[in-house]
KOLZA-723191 format. One line per 8 residues: number of its first residue (from 1); their letters; for each residue x, y, z of N, C-alpha, C. Coordinates in Angstrom, 1 decimal. Example, Ala and Ser with C-alpha at 12.3 -4.5 7.8 and 13.67 -1.06 7.14 Angstrom:
1) as) 13.2,-5.7,7.8,12.3,-4.5,7.8,13.2,-3.3,7.8; 12.8,-2.2,7.1,13.7,-1.1,7.1,12.9,0.0,7.9
This chain:
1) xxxxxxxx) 21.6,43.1,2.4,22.7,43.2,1.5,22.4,42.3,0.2; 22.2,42.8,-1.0,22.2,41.9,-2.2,23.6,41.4,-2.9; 22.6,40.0,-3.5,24.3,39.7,-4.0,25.0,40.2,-5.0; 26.2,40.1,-5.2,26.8,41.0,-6.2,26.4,39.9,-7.5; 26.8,40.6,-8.7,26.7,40.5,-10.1,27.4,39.1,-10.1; 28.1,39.3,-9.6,29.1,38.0,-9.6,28.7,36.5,-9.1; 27.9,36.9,-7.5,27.6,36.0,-7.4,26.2,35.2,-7.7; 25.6,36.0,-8.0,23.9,36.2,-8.6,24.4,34.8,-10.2
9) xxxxxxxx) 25.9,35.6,-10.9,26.2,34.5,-11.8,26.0,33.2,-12.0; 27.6,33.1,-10.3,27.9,31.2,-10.2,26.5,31.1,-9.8; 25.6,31.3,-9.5,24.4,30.7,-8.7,23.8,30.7,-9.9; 23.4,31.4,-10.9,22.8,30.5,-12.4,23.8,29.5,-12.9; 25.1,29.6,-12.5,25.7,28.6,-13.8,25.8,27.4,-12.6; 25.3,27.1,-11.3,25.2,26.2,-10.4,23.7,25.6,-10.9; 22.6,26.8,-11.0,21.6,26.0,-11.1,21.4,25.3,-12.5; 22.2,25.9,-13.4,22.4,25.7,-14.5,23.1,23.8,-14.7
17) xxxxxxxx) 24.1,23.7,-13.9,24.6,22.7,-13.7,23.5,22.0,-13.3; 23.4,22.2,-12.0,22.7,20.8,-11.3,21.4,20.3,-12.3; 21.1,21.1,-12.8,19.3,20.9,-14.2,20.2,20.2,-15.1; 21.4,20.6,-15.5,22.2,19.8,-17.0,22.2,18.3,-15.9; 23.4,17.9,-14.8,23.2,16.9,-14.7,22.4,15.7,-14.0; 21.1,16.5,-13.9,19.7,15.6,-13.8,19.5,15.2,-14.8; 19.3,16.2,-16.0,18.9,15.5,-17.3,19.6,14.3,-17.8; 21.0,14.5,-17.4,21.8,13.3,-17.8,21.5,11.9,-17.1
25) xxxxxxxx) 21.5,12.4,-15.7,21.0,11.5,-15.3,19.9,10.7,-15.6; 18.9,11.2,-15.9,17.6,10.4,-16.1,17.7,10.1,-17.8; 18.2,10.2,-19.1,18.6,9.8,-19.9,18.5,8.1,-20.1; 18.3,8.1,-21.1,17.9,6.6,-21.8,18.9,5.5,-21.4; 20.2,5.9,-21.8,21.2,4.7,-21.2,21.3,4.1,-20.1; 20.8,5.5,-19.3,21.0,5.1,-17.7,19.4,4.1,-17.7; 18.4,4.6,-18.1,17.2,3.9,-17.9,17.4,2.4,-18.4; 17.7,2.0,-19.0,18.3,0.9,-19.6,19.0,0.0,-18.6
33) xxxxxxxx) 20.0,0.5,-17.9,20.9,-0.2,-17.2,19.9,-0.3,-16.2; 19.1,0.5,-15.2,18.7,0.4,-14.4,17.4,0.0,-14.6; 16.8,-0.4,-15.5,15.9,-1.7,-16.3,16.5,-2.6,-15.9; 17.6,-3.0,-16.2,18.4,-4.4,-16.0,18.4,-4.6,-14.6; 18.8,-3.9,-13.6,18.8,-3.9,-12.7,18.0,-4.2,-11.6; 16.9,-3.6,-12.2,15.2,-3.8,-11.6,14.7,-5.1,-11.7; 14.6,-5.5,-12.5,14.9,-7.3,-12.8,15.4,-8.4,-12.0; 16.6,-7.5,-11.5,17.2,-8.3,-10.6,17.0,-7.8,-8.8
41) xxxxxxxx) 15.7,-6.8,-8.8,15.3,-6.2,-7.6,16.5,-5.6,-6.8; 17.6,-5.0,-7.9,18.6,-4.1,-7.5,18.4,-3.3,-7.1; 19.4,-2.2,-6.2,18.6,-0.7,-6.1,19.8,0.0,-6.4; 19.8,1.0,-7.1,20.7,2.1,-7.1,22.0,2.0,-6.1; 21.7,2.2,-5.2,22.9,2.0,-4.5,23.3,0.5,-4.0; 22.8,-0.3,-4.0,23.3,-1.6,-4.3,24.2,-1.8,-5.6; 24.3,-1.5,-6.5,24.6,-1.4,-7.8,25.9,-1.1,-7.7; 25.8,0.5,-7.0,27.0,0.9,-6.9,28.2,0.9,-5.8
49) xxxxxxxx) 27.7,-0.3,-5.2,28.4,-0.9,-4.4,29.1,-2.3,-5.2; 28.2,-2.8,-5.5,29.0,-4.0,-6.1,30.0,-3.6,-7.5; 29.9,-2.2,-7.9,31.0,-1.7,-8.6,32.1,-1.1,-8.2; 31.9,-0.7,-6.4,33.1,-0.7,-5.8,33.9,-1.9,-5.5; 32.9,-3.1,-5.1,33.6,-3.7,-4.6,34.4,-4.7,-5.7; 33.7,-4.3,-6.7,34.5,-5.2,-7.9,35.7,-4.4,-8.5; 35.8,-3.1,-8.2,36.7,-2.6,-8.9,38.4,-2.4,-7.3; 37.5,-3.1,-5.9,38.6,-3.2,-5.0,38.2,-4.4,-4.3
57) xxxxxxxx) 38.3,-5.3,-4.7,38.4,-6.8,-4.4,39.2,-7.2,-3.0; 38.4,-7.5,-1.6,39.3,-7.5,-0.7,39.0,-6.3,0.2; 38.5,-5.2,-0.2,37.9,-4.2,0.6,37.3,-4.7,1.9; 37.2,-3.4,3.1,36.6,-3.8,4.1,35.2,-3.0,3.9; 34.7,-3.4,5.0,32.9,-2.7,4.5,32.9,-0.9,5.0; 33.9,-1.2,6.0,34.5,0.6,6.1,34.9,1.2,5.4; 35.7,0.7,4.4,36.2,1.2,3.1,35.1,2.2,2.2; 34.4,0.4,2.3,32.9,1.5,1.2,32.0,2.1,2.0
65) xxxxxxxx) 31.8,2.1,3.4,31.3,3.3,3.9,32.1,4.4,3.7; 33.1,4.6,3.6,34.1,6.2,3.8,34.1,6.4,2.4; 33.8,5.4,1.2,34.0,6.1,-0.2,32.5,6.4,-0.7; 31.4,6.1,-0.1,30.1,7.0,-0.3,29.7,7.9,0.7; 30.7,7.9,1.8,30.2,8.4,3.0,28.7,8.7,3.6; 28.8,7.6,4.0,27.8,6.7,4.6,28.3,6.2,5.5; 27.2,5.7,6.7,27.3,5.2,8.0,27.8,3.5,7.7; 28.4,3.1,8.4,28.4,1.4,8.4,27.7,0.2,8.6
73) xxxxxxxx) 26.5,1.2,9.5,25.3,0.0,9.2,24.6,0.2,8.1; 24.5,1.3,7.3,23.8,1.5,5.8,25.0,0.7,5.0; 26.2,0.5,5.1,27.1,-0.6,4.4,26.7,-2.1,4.6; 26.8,-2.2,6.0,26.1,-3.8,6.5,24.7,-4.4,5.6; 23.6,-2.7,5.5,22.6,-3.1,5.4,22.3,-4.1,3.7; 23.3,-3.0,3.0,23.4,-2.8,1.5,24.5,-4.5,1.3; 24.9,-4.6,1.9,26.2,-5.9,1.8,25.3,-7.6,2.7; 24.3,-7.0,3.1,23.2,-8.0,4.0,22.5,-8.6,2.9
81) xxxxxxxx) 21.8,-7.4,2.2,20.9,-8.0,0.9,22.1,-8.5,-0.7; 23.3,-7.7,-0.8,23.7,-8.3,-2.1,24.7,-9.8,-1.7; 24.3,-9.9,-0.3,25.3,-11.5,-0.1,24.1,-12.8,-0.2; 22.8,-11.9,0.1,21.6,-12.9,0.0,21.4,-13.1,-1.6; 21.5,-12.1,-2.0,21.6,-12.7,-3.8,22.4,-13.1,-4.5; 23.4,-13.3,-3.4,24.9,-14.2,-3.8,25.6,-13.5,-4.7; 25.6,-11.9,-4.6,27.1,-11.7,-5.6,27.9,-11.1,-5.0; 27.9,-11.4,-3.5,29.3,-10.9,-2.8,29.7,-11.7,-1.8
89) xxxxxxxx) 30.4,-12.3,-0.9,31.3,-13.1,0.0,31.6,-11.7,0.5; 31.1,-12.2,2.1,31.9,-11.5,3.0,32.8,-12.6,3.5; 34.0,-12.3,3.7,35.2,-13.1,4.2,35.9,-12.6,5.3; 36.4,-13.7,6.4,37.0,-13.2,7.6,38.4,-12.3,7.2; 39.1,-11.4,7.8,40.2,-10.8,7.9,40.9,-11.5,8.4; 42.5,-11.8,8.5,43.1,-12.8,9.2,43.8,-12.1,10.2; 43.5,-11.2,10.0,44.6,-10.7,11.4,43.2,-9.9,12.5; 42.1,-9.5,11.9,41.1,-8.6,13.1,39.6,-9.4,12.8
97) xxxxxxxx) 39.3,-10.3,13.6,38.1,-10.6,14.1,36.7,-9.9,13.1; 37.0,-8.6,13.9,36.0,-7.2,13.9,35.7,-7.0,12.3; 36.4,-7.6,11.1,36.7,-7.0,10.2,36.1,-7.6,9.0; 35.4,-7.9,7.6,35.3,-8.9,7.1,35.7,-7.8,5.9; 36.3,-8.7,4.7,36.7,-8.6,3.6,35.7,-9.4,2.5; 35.4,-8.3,1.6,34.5,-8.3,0.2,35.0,-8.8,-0.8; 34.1,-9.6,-1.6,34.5,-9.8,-2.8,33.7,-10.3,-3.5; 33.3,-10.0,-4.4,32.0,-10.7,-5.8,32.2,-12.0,-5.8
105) xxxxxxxx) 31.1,-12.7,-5.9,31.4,-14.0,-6.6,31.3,-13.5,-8.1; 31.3,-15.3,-8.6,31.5,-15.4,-9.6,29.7,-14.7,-10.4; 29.0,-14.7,-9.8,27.9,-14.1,-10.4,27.8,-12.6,-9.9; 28.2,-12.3,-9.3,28.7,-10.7,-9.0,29.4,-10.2,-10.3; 30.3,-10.8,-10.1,31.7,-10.4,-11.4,30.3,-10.5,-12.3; 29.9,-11.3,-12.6,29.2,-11.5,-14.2,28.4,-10.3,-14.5; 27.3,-10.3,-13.2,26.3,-9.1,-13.1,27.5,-7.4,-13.5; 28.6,-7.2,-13.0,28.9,-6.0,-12.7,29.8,-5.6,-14.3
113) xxxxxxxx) 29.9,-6.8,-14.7,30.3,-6.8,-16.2,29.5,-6.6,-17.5; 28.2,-7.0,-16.9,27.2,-6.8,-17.8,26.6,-5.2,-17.7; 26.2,-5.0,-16.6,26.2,-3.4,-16.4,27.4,-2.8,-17.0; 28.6,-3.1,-17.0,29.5,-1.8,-17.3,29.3,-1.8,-18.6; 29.3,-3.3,-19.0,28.4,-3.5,-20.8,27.8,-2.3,-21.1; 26.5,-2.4,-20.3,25.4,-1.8,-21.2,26.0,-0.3,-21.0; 26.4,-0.1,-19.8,27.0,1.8,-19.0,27.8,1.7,-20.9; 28.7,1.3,-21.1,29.3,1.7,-22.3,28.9,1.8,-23.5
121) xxxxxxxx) 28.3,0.9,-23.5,27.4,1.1,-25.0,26.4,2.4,-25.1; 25.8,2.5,-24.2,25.1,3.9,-24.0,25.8,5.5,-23.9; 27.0,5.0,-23.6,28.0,6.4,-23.5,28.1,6.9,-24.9; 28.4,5.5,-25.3,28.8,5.6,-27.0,28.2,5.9,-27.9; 27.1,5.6,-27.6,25.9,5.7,-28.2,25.5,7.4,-28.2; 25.9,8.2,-27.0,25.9,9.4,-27.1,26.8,10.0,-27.5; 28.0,9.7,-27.4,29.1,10.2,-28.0,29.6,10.1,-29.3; 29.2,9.2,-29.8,28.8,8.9,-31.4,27.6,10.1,-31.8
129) xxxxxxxx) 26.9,10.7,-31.2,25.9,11.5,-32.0,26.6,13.0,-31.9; 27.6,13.4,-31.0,28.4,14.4,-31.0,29.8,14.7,-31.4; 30.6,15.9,-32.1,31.7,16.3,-33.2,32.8,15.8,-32.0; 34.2,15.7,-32.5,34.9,15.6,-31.5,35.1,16.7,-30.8; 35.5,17.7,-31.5,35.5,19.0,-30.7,34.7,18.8,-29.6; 33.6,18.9,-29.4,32.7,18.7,-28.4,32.7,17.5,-27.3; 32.9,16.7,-28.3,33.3,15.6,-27.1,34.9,15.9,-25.9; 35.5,16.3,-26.8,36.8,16.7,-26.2,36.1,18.0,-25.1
137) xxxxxxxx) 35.8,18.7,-25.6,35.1,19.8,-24.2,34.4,19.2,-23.3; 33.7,18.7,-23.4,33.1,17.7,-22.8,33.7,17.3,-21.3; 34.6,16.5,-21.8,36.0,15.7,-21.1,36.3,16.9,-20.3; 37.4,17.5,-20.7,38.1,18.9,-20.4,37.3,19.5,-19.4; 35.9,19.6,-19.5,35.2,20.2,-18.4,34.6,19.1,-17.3; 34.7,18.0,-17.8,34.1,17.4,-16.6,35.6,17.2,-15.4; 36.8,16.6,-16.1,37.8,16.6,-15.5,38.1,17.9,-14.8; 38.2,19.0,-15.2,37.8,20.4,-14.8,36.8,20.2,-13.4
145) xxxxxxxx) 35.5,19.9,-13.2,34.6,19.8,-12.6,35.1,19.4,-11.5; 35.7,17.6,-11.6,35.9,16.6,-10.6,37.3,17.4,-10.2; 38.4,17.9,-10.5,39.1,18.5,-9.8,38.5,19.3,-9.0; 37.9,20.4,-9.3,37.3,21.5,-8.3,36.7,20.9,-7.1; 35.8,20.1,-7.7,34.8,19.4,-6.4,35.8,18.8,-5.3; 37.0,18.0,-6.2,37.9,17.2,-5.2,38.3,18.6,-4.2; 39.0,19.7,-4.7,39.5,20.3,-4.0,38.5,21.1,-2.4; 37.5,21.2,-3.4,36.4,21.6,-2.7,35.8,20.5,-1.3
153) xxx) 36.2,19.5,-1.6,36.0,18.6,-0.7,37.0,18.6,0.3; 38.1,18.9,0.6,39.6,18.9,0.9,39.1,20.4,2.1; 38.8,21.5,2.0,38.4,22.5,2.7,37.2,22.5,3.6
Protein backbone atom coordinates (compact mmCIF):
# COMPACT_ATOMS: atom_id res chain seq x y z
CA UNK A 1 0.00 0.00 0.00
CA UNK A 2 1.48 3.49 -0.82
CA UNK A 3 1.16 6.52 1.14
CA UNK A 4 -1.39 8.84 0.34
CA UNK A 5 -0.67 12.50 -0.97
CA UNK A 6 -1.32 13.50 2.32
CA UNK A 7 0.81 11.64 4.10
CA UNK A 8 3.86 11.54 1.67
CA UNK A 9 3.27 15.63 2.78
CA UNK A 10 3.49 15.78 6.73
CA UNK A 11 6.50 13.44 6.17
CA UNK A 12 8.33 16.30 4.03
CA UNK A 13 7.10 19.09 6.25
CA UNK A 14 8.47 16.63 9.33
CA UNK A 15 11.64 16.18 7.48
CA UNK A 16 11.52 19.63 6.68
CA UNK A 17 11.26 20.43 10.39
CA UNK A 18 13.65 18.32 12.00
CA UNK A 19 16.64 19.81 9.08
CA UNK A 20 15.20 23.54 10.10
CA UNK A 21 15.68 22.66 13.84
CA UNK A 22 19.21 21.14 13.60
CA UNK A 23 20.31 24.06 11.79
CA UNK A 24 19.13 26.14 14.60
CA UNK A 25 20.62 24.20 16.74
CA UNK A 26 24.10 24.18 15.60
CA UNK A 27 23.99 28.12 15.00
CA UNK A 28 26.53 30.56 16.33
CA UNK A 29 24.74 31.63 19.55
CA UNK A 30 24.33 28.26 20.76
CA UNK A 31 28.21 27.61 19.77
CA UNK A 32 29.04 30.38 21.94
CA UNK A 33 27.31 29.40 24.99
CA UNK A 34 28.51 25.99 24.65
CA UNK A 35 32.13 27.49 24.20
CA UNK A 36 31.57 28.78 27.60
CA UNK A 37 30.57 25.87 28.80
CA UNK A 38 33.36 23.65 27.54
CA UNK A 39 35.72 25.76 29.56
CA UNK A 40 34.14 24.72 32.34
CA UNK A 41 34.20 20.80 31.13
CA UNK A 42 30.34 21.15 31.10
CA UNK A 43 28.30 18.88 29.02
CA UNK A 44 25.11 19.56 27.38
CA UNK A 45 23.16 17.94 29.58
CA UNK A 46 24.71 18.94 32.68
CA UNK A 47 23.91 22.53 31.63
CA UNK A 48 20.57 21.73 31.26
CA UNK A 49 20.20 20.49 34.43
CA UNK A 50 21.54 23.06 36.37
CA UNK A 51 18.88 25.33 34.46
CA UNK A 52 16.33 23.10 35.88
CA UNK A 53 17.38 23.13 38.98
CA UNK A 54 17.87 26.81 39.14
CA UNK A 55 14.68 27.59 37.68
CA UNK A 56 13.06 24.89 40.67
CA UNK A 57 15.09 25.39 43.64
CA UNK A 58 14.38 22.55 46.20
CA UNK A 59 13.61 19.96 43.51
CA UNK A 60 14.11 16.27 44.06
CA UNK A 61 16.52 14.41 41.71
CA UNK A 62 13.20 12.46 40.59
CA UNK A 63 11.73 15.54 39.60
CA UNK A 64 14.56 16.08 37.04
CA UNK A 65 14.55 12.60 36.09
CA UNK A 66 10.70 12.72 35.05
CA UNK A 67 11.27 16.32 33.35
CA UNK A 68 13.94 14.91 30.84
CA UNK A 69 12.71 11.50 31.18
CA UNK A 70 15.54 9.85 32.03
CA UNK A 71 16.38 7.09 34.43
CA UNK A 72 17.57 8.21 38.13
CA UNK A 73 20.85 6.97 38.07
CA UNK A 74 21.55 9.09 34.75
CA UNK A 75 20.19 12.03 37.33
CA UNK A 76 22.54 10.85 40.23
CA UNK A 77 25.12 10.46 37.63
CA UNK A 78 24.71 14.15 36.13
CA UNK A 79 24.05 15.70 39.97
CA UNK A 80 27.48 13.44 41.09
CA UNK A 81 29.66 15.47 38.71
CA UNK A 82 27.87 19.18 39.03
CA UNK A 83 28.09 18.86 43.03
CA UNK A 84 31.95 18.01 42.47
CA UNK A 85 32.23 21.32 40.68
CA UNK A 86 30.28 22.88 43.41
CA UNK A 87 27.30 24.37 41.70
CA UNK A 88 24.75 22.27 43.30
CA UNK A 89 24.02 21.13 47.13
CA UNK A 90 22.32 18.16 47.47
CA UNK A 91 20.30 18.59 50.69
CA UNK A 92 18.56 16.07 53.02
CA UNK A 93 14.58 16.04 52.83
CA UNK A 94 13.13 16.40 56.24
CA UNK A 95 10.52 14.23 56.26
CA UNK A 96 12.03 11.00 53.75
CA UNK A 97 15.58 9.77 54.32
CA UNK A 98 15.39 8.31 50.59
CA UNK A 99 15.11 11.75 49.19
CA UNK A 100 17.65 14.69 48.73
CA UNK A 101 16.72 18.19 47.64
CA UNK A 102 18.62 20.45 44.96
CA UNK A 103 19.85 23.58 44.86
CA UNK A 104 22.66 25.80 43.17
CA UNK A 105 25.12 27.37 45.04
CA UNK A 106 26.12 30.51 44.93
CA UNK A 107 28.48 29.69 41.91
CA UNK A 108 25.75 27.62 40.27
CA UNK A 109 23.35 30.67 40.33
CA UNK A 110 26.36 32.76 38.87
CA UNK A 111 27.25 30.15 36.11
CA UNK A 112 23.41 29.60 35.11
CA UNK A 113 23.03 33.52 34.92
CA UNK A 114 25.72 33.91 32.78
CA UNK A 115 24.62 31.36 30.26
CA UNK A 116 21.10 32.71 30.16
CA UNK A 117 23.21 36.04 29.48
CA UNK A 118 24.82 34.90 26.58
CA UNK A 119 21.29 32.33 25.47
CA UNK A 120 19.84 36.03 25.24
CA UNK A 121 22.04 38.09 23.66
CA UNK A 122 22.27 35.59 20.85
CA UNK A 123 18.47 35.25 20.50
CA UNK A 124 18.51 38.91 20.01
CA UNK A 125 20.99 39.06 18.05
CA UNK A 126 18.87 36.92 15.66
CA UNK A 127 15.84 38.50 16.15
CA UNK A 128 17.20 41.84 15.49
CA UNK A 129 18.20 40.72 11.92
CA UNK A 130 14.49 39.70 11.23
CA UNK A 131 10.89 42.13 10.37
CA UNK A 132 8.44 41.90 13.17
CA UNK A 133 6.05 40.33 11.10
CA UNK A 134 8.27 37.38 10.99
CA UNK A 135 9.39 37.40 14.25
CA UNK A 136 5.70 37.31 15.37
CA UNK A 137 5.25 34.12 13.07
CA UNK A 138 7.88 32.81 14.34
CA UNK A 139 6.42 32.80 18.02
CA UNK A 140 2.82 31.89 16.73
CA UNK A 141 4.31 28.74 15.22
CA UNK A 142 6.61 27.67 17.61
CA UNK A 143 3.83 28.08 20.48
CA UNK A 144 1.67 26.28 17.83
CA UNK A 145 4.41 23.52 17.72
CA UNK A 146 4.88 23.08 21.66
CA UNK A 147 1.12 22.73 22.02
CA UNK A 148 0.88 19.94 19.48
CA UNK A 149 3.89 18.05 20.74
CA UNK A 150 2.37 18.66 24.48
CA UNK A 151 -0.82 17.15 23.24
CA UNK A 152 0.93 14.57 21.42
CA UNK A 153 2.74 13.55 24.39
CA UNK A 154 -0.56 13.20 26.45
CA UNK A 155 -1.72 10.07 23.87
Amino acid sequence: MRPSPRSRGRSAEAQRLLDLLNALGSTTFRQLLWQRASELDLTYAQSQVLFYVGDHPGCHMGDVAKAFGVTLPAITHIIDRLEQKQFVLRGDHPADRRVYLLELTRQGKSLVQELHTMQMRGVEDVLARMSAEDRERVIKGLEALVDAATEAAKS
